[in-house]
C-alpha positions as CSV (number, residue, x, y, z in Angstrom):
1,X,0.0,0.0,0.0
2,X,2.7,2.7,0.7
3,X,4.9,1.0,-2.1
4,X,1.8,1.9,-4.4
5,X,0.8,6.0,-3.0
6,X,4.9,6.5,-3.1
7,X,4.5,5.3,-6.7
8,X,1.3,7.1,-7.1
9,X,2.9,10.7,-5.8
10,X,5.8,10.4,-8.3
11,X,3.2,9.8,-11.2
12,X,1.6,13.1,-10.0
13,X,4.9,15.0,-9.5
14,X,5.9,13.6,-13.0
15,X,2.9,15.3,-14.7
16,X,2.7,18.2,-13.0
17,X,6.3,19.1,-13.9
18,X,5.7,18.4,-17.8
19,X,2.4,20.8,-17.7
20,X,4.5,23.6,-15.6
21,X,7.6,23.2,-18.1
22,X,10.3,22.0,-15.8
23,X,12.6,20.2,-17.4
24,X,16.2,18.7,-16.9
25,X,19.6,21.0,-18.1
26,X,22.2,18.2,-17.7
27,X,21.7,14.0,-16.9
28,X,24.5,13.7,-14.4
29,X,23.6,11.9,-11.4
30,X,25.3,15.2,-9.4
31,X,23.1,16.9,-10.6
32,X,20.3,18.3,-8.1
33,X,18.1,20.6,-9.9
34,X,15.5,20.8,-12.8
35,X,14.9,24.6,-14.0
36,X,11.1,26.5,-15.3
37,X,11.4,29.5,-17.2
38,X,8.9,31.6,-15.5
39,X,7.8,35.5,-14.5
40,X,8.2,37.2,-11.5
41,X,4.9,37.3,-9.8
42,X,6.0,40.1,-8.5
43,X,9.1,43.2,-8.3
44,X,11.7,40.9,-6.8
45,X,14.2,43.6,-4.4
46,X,17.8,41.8,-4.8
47,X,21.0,43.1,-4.0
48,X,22.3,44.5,-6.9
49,X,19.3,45.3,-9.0
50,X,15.7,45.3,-8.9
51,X,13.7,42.6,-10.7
52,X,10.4,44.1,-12.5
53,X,6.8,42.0,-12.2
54,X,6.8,39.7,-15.3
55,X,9.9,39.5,-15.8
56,X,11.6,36.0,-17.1
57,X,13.4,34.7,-14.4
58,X,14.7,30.7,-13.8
59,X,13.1,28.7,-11.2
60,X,14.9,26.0,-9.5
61,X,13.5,22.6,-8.9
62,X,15.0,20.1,-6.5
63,X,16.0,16.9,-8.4
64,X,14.4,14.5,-5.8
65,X,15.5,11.4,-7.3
66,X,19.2,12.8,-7.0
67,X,18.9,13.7,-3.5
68,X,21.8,11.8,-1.3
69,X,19.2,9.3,1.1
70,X,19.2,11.3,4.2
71,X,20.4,8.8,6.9
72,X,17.3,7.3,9.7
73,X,19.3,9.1,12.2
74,X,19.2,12.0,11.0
75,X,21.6,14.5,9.0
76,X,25.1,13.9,9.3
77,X,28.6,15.4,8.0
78,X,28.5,13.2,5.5
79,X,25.5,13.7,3.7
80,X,25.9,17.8,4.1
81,X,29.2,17.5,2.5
82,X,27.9,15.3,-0.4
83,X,24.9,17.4,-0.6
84,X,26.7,20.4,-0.4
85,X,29.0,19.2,-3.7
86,X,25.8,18.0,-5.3
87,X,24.3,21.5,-4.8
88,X,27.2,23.7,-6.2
89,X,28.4,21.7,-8.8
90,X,24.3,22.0,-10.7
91,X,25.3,25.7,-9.9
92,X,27.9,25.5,-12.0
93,X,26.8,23.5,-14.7
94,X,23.6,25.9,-15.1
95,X,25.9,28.9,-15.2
96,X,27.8,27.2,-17.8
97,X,24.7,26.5,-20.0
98,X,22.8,29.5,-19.5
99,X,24.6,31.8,-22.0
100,X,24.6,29.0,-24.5
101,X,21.0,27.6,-24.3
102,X,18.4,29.9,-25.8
103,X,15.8,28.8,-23.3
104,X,17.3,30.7,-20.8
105,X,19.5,33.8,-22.3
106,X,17.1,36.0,-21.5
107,X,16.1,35.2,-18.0
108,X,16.8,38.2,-15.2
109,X,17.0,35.9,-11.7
110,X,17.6,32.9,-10.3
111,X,16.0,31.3,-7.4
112,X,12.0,30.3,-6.4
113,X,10.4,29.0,-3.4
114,X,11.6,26.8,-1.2
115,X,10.5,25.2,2.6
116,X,13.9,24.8,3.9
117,X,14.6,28.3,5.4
118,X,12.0,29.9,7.7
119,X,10.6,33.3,7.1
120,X,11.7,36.1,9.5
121,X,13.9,34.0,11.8
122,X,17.8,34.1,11.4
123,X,17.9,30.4,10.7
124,X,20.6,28.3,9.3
125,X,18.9,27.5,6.4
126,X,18.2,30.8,5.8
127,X,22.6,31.6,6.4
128,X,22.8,29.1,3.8
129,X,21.2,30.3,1.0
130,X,22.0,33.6,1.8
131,X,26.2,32.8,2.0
132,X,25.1,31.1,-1.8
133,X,23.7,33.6,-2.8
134,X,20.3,34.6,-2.6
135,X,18.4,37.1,-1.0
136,X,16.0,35.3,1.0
137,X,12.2,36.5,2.1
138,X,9.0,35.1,3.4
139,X,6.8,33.4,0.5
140,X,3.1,35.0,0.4
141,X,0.7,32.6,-1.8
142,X,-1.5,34.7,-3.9
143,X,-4.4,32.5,-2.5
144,X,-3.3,33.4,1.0
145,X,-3.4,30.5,3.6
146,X,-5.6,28.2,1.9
147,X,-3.0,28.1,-0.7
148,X,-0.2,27.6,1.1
149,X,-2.0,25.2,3.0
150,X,-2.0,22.9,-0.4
151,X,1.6,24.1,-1.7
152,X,2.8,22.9,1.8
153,X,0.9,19.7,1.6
154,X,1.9,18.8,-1.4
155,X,5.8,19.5,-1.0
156,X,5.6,16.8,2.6
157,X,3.7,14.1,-0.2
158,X,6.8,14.8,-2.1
159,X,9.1,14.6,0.7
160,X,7.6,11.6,1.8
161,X,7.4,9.9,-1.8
162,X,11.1,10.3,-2.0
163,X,13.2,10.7,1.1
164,X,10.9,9.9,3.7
165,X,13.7,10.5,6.3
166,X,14.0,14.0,5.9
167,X,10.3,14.5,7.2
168,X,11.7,13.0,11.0
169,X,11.4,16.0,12.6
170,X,9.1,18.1,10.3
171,X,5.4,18.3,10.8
172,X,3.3,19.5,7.9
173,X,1.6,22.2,10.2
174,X,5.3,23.7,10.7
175,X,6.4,24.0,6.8
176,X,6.8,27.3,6.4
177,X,7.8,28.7,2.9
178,X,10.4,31.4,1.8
179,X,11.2,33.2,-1.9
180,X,14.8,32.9,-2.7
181,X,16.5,35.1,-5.4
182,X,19.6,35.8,-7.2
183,X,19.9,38.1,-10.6
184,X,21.5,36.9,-13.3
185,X,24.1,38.6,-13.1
186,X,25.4,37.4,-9.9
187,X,24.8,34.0,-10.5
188,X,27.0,34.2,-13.4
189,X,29.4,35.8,-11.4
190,X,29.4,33.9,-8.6
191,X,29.3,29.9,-10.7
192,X,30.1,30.7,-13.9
193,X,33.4,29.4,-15.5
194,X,35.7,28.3,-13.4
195,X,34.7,30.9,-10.6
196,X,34.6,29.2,-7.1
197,X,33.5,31.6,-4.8
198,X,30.7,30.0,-3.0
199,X,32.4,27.5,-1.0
C-alpha cells in the first residue's frame, strides 16, 4: 500500500512538472536541480538590482531522485558535504549553460520558493542560501493561507514519496515557505566558469 501512493505521488509529480515546463539542463547523477522559465509574480528587491513583475526569471526545482538518502538518524557530515558538492556543482553547470542555451538567455533571476529556510527567523537554512547567494524573504501565496495550506501539503507528499527520512522532525503544520532570489548577473558571477566563490 505505501509502495503503491509512493509510486502514485511520483506519477503526480511527474505530470505536473511536464504541464509547468520543468525540465532537466544536464543528466549527471550530481546533478540536483531541474529549471522553469517563468515570470516574477511580483518586483523581486535583490542586492544589486531590482527585478520588474513579469519579468523572465529561472526557477529552480529540487532533483528529488538525486537527493543523497538522508540517513534514519538524521543528518550527518557526510550527507551535508555530499549534498553540499551535489548542490554547487548543478550551480555551475547551469551557469555554464545558461549563456549558450536559448531557453534561458534571457532570463533576469535565479531562485524560487523553497520550505527549507523559515521566514523572518535568522535560521541556518536561511545563512545558507544567503552565503550562496540569494536574497531570502517570506513566500506569500497569492491565494493566502488556503494556498499555502496545499503548496505545503503537497511538498511533505513529495518529501515523503522520495526521502521519507527527511520529514523526522518536520510536521506539515510547521512548513513554512520562503522566496529565494539571485539576478542573473550574480549568478553568473558567482558559478560561472571556473569561478569558485561560493564554498
Amino acid at each position: 500500500m505505501v509502495l503503491t501512493m509512493r509510486k502514485s505521488i511520483r506519477i503526480l509529480d511527474k505530470v505536473l512538472r511536464s504541464t509547468l515546463g520543468v525540465f532537466e539542463f544536464c543528466d549527471t547523477p550530481d546533478c540536483l536541480l531541474r529549471v522553469r522559465v517563468t515570470s516574477a509574480a511580483h518586483a523581486l528587491l535583490l542586492a544589486d538590482r531590482t527585478v520588474s513583475e513579469g519579468a523572465p526569471v529561472l526557477e529552480l526545482h529540487l532533483w528529488n531522485e538525486h537527493m543523497p538518502p538522508l540517513p534514519l538518524d538524521g543528518h550527518d557530515l557526510a550527507w551535508a558535504a555530499q549534498t553540499w558538492r551535489k548542490l554547487l556543482t548543478s550551480f555551475h553547470t547551469l551557469a555554464e549553460q545558461i549563456p549558450h542555451d536559448q531557453r534561458l538567455t534571457a532570463v533576469q533571476a535565479v531562485g524560487g520558493i523553497s520550505v527549507l529556510p523559515l521566514p523572518d527567523r535568522d535560521t541556518g537554512g536561511k545563512k545558507l542560501f544567503q552565503r550562496l547567494g540569494f536574497s531570502v524573504s517570506p513566500y506569500r501565496s497569492a491565494l493566502g493561507s488556503f494556498g499555502e495550506f496545499w503548496e505545503n501539503l503537497y511538498t511533505w507528499w513529495i518529501m515523503w514519496a522520495y526521502n521519507p527520512a527527511t520529514l523526522r522532525h518536520r510536521r506539515l503544520i510547521h512548513l513554512h515557505r520562503s522566496e529565494m532570489w539571485m539576478s542573473i548577473e550574480e549568478f553568473l558571477s558567482r558559478y560561472g566558469g571556473s569561478n569558485k566563490r561560493a564554498k
